[in-house]
Biopython code that builds the backbone (N, CA, C, O; Angstrom):
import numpy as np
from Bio.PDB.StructureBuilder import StructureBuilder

atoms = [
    (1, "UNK", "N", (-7.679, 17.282, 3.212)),
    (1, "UNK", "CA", (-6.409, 17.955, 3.018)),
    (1, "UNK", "C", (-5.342, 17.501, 4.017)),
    (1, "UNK", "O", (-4.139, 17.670, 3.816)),
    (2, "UNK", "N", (-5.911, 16.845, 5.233)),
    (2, "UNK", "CA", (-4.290, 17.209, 6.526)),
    (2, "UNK", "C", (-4.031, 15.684, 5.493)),
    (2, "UNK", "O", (-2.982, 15.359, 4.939)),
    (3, "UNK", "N", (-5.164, 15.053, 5.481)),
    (3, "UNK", "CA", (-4.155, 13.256, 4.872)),
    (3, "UNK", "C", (-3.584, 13.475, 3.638)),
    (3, "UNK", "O", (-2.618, 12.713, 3.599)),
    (4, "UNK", "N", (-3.630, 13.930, 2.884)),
    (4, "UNK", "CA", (-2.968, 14.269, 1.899)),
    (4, "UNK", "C", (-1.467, 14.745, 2.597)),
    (4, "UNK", "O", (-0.422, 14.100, 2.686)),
    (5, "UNK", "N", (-1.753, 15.975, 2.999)),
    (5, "UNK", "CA", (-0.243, 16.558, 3.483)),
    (5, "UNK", "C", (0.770, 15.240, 4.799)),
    (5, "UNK", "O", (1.999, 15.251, 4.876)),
    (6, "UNK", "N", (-0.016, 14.398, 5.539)),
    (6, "UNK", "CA", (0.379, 13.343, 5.883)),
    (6, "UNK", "C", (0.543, 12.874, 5.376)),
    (6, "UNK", "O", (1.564, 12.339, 5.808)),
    (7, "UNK", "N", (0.158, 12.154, 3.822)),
    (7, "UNK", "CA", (0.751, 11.352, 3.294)),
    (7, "UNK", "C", (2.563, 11.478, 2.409)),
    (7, "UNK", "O", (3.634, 10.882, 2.294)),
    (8, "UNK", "N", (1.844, 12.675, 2.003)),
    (8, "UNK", "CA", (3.150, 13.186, 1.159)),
    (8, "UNK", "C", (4.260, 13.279, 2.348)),
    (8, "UNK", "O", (5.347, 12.752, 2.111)),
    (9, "UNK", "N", (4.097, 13.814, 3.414)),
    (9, "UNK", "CA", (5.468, 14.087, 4.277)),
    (9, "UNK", "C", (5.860, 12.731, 4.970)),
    (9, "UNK", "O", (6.949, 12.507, 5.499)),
    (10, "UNK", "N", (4.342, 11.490, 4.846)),
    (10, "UNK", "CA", (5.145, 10.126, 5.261)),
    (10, "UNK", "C", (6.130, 9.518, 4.289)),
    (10, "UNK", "O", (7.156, 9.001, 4.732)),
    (11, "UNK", "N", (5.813, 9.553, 2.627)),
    (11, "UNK", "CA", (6.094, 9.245, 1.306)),
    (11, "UNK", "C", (7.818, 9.978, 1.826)),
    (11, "UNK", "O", (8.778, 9.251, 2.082)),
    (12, "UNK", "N", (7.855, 11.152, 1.872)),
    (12, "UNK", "CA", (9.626, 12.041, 1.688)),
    (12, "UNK", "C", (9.865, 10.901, 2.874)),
    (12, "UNK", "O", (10.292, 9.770, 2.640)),
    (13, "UNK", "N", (9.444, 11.497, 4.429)),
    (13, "UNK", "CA", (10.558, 10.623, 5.192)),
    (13, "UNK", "C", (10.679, 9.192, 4.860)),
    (13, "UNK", "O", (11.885, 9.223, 5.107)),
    (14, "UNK", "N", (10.519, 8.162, 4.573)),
    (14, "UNK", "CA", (10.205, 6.925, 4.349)),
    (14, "UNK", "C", (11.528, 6.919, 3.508)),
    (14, "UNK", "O", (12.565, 6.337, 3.822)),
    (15, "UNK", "N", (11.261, 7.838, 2.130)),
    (15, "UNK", "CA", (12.131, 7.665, 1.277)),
    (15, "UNK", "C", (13.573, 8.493, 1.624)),
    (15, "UNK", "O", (14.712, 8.255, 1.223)),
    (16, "UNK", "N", (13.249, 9.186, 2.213)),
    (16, "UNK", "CA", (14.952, 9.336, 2.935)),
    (16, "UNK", "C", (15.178, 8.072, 3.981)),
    (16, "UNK", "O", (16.107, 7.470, 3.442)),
    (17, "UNK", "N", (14.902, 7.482, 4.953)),
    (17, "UNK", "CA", (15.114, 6.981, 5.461)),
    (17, "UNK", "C", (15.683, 5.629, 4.216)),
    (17, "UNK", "O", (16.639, 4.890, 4.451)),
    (18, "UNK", "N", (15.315, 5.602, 3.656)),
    (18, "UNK", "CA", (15.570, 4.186, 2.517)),
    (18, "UNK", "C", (16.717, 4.669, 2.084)),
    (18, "UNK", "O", (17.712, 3.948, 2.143)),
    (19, "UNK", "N", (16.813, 6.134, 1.503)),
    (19, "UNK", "CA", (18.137, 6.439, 0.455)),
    (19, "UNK", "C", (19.500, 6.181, 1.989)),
    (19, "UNK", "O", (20.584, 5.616, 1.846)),
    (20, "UNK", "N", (18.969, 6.786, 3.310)),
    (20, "UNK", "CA", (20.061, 6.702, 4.009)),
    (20, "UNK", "C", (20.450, 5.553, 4.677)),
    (20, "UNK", "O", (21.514, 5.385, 5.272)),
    (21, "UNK", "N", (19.511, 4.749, 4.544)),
    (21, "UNK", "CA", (19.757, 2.988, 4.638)),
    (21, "UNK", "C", (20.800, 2.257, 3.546)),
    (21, "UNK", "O", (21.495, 1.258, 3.735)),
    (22, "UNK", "N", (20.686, 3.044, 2.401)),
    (22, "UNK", "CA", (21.678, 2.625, 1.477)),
    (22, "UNK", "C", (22.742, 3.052, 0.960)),
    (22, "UNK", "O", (23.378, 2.576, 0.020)),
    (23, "UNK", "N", (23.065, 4.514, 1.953)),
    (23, "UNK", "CA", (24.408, 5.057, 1.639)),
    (23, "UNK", "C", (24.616, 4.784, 3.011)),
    (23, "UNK", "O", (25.677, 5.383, 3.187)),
    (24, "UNK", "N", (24.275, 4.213, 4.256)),
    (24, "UNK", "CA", (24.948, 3.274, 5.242)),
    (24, "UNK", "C", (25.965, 2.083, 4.946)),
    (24, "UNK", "O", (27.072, 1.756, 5.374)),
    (25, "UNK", "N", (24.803, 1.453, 3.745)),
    (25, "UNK", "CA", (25.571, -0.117, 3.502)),
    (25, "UNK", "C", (26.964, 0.424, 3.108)),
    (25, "UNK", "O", (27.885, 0.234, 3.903)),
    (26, "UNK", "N", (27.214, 1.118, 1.886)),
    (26, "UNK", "CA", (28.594, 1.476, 1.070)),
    (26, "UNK", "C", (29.329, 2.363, 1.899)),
    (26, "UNK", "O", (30.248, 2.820, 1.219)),
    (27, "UNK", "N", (29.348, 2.736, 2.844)),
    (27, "UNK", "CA", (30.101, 3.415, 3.612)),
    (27, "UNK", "C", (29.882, 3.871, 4.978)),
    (27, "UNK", "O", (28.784, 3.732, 5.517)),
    (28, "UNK", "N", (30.769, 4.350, 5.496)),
    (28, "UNK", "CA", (31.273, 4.413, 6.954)),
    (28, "UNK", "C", (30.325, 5.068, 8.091)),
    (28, "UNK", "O", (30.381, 4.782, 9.287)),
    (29, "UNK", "N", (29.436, 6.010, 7.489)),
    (29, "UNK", "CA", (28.302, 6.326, 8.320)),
    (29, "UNK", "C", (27.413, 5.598, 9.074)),
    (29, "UNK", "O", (27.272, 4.377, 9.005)),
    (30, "UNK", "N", (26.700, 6.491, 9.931)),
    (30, "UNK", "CA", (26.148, 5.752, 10.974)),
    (30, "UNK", "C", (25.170, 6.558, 11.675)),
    (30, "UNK", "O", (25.307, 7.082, 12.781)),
    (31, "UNK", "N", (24.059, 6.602, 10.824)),
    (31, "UNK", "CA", (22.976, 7.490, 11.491)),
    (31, "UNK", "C", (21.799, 7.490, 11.299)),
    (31, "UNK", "O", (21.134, 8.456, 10.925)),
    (32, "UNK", "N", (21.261, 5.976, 11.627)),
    (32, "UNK", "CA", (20.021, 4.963, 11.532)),
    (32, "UNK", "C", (20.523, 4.422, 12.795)),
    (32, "UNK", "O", (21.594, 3.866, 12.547)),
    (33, "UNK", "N", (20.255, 4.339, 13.949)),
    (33, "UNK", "CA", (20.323, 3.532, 15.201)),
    (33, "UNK", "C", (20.400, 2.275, 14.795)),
    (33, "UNK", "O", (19.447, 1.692, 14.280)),
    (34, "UNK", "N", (21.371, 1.831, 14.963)),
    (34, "UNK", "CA", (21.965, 0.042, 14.539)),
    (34, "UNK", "C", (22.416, 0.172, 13.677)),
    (34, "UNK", "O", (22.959, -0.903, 13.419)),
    (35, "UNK", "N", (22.631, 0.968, 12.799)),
    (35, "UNK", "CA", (23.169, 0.857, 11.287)),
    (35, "UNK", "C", (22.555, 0.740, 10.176)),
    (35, "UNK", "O", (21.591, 1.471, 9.947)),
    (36, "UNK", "N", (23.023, -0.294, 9.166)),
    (36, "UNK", "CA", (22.317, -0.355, 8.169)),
    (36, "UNK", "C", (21.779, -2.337, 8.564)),
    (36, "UNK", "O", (22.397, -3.357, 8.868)),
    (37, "UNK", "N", (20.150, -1.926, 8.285)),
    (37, "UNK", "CA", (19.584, -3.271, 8.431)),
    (37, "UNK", "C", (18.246, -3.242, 7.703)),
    (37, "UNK", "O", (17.506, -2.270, 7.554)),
    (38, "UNK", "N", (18.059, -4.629, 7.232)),
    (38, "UNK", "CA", (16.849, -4.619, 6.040)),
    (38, "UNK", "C", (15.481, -4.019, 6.659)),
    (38, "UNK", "O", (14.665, -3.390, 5.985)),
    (39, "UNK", "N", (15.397, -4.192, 7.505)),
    (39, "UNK", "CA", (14.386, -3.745, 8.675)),
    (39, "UNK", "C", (14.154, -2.250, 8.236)),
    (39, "UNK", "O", (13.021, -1.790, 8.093)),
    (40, "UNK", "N", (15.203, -1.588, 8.050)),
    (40, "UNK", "CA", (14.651, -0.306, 7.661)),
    (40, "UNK", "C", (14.541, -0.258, 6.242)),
    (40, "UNK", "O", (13.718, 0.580, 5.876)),
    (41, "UNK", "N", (15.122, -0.906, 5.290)),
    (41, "UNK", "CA", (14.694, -0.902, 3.923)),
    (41, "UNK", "C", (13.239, -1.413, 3.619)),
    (41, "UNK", "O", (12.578, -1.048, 2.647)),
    (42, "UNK", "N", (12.720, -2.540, 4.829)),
    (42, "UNK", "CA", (11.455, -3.139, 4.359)),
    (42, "UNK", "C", (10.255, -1.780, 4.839)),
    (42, "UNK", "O", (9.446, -1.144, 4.163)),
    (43, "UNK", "N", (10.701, -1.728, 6.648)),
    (43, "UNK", "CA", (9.519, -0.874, 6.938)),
    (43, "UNK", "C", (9.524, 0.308, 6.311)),
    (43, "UNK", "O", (8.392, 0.790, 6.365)),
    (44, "UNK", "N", (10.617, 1.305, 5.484)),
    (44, "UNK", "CA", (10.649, 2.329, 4.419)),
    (44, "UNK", "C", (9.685, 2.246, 3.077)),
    (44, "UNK", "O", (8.899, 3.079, 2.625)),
    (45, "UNK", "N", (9.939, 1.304, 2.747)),
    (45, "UNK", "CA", (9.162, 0.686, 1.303)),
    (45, "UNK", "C", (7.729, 0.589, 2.270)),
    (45, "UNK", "O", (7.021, 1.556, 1.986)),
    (46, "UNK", "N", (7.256, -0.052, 3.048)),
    (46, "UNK", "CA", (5.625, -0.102, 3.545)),
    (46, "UNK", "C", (5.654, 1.111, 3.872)),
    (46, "UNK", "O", (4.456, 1.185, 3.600)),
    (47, "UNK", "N", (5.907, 2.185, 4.217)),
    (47, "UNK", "CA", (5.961, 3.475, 4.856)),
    (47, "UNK", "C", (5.289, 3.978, 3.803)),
    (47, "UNK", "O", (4.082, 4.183, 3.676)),
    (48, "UNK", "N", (6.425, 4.205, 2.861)),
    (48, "UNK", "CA", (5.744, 4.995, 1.475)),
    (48, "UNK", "C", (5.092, 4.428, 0.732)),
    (48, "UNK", "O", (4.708, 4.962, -0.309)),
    (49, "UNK", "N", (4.794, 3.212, 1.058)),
    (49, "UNK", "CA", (3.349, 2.965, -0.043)),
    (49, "UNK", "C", (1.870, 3.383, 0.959)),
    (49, "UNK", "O", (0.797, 3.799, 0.522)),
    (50, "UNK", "N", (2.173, 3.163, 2.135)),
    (50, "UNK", "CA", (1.204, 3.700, 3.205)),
    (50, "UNK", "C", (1.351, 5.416, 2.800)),
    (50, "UNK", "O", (0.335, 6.007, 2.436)),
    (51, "UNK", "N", (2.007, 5.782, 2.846)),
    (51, "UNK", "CA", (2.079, 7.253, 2.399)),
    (51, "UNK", "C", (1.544, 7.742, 1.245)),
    (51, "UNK", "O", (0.756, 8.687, 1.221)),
    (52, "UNK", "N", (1.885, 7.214, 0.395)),
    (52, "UNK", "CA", (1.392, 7.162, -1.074)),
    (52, "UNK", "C", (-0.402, 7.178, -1.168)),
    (52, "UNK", "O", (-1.121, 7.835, -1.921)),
    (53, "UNK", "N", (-0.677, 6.440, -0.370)),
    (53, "UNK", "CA", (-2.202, 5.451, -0.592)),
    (53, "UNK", "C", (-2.691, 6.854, 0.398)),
    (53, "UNK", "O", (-3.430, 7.548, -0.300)),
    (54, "UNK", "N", (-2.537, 7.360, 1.544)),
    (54, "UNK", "CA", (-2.637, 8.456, 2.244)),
    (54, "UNK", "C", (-2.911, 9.815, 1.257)),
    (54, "UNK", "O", (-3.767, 10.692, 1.373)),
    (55, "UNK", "N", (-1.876, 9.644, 0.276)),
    (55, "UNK", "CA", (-2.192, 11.037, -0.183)),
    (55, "UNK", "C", (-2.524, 11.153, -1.285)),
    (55, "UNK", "O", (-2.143, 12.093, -1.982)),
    (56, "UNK", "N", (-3.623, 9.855, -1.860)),
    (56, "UNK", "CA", (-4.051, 9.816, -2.842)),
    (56, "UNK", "C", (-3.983, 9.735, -3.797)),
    (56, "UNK", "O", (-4.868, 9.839, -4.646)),
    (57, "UNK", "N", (-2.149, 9.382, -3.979)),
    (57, "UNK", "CA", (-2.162, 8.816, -5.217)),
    (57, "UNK", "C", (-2.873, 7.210, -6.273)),
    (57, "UNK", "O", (-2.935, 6.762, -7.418)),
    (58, "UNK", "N", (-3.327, 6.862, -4.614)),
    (58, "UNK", "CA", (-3.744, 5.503, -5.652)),
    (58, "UNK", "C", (-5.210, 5.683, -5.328)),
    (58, "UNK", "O", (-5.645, 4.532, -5.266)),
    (59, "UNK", "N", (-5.903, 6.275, -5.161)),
    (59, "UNK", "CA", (-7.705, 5.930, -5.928)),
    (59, "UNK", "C", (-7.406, 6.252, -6.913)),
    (59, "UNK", "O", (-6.528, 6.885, -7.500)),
    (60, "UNK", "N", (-8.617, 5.515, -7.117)),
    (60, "UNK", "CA", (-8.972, 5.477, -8.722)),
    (60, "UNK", "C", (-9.269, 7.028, -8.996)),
    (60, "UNK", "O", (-9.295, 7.866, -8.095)),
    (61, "UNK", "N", (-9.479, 7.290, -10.279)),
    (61, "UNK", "CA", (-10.002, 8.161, -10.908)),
    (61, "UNK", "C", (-10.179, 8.069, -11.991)),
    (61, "UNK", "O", (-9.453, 8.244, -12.970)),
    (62, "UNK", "N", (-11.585, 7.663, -11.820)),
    (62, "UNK", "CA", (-12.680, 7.139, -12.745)),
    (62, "UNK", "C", (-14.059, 8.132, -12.750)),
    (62, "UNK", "O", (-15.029, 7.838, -13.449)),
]
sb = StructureBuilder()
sb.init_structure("model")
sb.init_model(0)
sb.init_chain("A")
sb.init_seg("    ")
for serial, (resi, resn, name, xyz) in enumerate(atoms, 1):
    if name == "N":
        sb.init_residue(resn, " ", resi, " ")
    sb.init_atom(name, np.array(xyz, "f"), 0.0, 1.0, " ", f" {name:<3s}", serial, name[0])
structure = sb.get_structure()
C-alpha cells in the first residue's frame, strides 16, 4: 500500500511539474528555479513513468 500511495503522489507531482514547465515557456512566470528548461520536461516524464510503475499501473494482470 505506502508504494502505491508513493507512486500515485510521484505520478501528480511530476505531472504538475511538466504542466508548469509549459505554462513557463508561453509566458512570463517564473516558478521552476531557472525557468523553463527541458531538464524539467525530461526528468517529469521519467518521474511519472517511475511513478506510474510504483503504483502499479503497469504489472501485468494476468
Amino acid at each position: 500500500m505506502p508504494n502505491r500511495i508513493f507512486g500515485w503522489s510521484l505520478f501528480w507531482a511530476s505531472l504538475a511539474v511538466v504542466v508548469v514547465n509549459w505554462i513557463e515557456e508561453f509566458s512570463d512566470l517564473e516558478v521552476l528555479p531557472g525557468g523553463h528548461s527541458v531538464f524539467y520536461l525530461a526528468g517529469g516524464i521519467l518521474a511519472a513513468v517511475i511513478g506510474l510503475w510504483r503504483a502499479g499501473v503497469m504489472d501485468a494482470k494476468s
